[in-house]
C-alpha positions in Angstrom: 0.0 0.0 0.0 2.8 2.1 0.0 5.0 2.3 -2.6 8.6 4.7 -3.1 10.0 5.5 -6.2 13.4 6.5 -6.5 15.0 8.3 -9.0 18.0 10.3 -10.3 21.2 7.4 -9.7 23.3 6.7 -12.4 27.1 7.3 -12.6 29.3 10.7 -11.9 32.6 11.9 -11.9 34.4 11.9 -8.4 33.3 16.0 -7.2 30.8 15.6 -9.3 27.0 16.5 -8.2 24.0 13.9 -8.4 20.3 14.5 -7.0 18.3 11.5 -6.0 14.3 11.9 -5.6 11.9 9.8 -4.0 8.1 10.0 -4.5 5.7 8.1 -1.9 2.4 7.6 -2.4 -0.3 5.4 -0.7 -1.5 4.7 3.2 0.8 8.0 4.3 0.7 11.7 5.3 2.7 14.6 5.4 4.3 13.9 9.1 5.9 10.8 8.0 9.9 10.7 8.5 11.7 9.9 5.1 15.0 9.0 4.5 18.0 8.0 2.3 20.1 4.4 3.4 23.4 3.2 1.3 24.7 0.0 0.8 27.8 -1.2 -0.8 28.6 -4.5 -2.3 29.2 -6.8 0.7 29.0 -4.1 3.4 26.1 -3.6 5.6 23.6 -1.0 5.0 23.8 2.8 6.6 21.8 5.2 7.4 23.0 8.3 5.0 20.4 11.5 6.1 16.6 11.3 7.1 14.2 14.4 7.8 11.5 14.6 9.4 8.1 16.1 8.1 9.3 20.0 10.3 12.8 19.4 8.6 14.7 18.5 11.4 17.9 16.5 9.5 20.0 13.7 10.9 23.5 12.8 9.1 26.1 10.3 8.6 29.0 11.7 9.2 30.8 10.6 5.8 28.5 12.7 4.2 27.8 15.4 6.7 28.8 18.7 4.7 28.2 17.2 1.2 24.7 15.9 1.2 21.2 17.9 1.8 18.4 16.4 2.4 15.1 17.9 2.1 11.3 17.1 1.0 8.3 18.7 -0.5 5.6 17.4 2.0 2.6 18.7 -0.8 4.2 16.3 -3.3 5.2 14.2 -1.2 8.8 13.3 -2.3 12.3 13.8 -0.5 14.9 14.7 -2.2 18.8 14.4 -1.5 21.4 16.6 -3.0 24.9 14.9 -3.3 27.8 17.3 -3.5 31.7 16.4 -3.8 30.5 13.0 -4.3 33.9 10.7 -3.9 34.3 6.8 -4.4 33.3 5.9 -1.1 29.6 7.1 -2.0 29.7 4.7 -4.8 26.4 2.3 -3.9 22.4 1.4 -3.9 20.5 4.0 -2.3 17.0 3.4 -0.9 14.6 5.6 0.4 12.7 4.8 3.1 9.4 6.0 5.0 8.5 5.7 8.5 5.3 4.7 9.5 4.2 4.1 12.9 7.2 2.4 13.9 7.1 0.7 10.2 9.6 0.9 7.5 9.0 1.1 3.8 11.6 0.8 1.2 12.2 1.4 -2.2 13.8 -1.0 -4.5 17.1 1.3 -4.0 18.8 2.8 -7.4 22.6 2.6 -8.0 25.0 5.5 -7.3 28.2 4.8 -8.7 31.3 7.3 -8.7 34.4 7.1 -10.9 37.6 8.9 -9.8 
């Protein structure tokens, strides 16, 4: 019943700049706390920034500095700005929804940075 759509992944240059969106729709509101996870090949997954629906963010320190998070509550999508994007970012990227102590997913797009 809910369902996140992520978009924008695809391959950049090391310092490069990438924005990934992420459209929800279904059993949710405006107040529901988004956010952006990372996971590399073989690695376990990480939190990378969530928001919640009055904008207070939350970081990973790796990306602290370089990323923005943000969301348009009215369409419903968050969005996350990737700045200075190194190697190390290089990975699937899922959004994810919060929903009375549930977690939704999306099927995660590839990031992938080159030096």
């Amino acid at each position: 019943q809910v369902q996140l759509v992520e978009s924008g992944g695809g391959l950049v240059q090391a310092g490069g700049s990438l924005r990934l969106s992420c459209a929800a729709s279904g059993s949710i509101s405006s107040t529901n706390p988004m956010g952006w996870y990372r996971q590399a090949p073989g690695k376990q997954r990480e939190l990378v920034a969530r928001i919640t629906s009055g904008g207070r963010t939350n970081y990973a320190d790796s990306v602290k500095g370089r990323f923005t998070i943000s969301r348009d509550n009215a369409k419903n999508t968050v969005y996350l700005q990737m700045n200075s994007l190194k190697p190390e970012d290089t990975g699937h990227y899922y959004c994810t929804l919060a929903n009375y102590g549930v977690d939704y997913w999306g099927k995660g797009i590839l990031v992938t940075v080159s030096s």
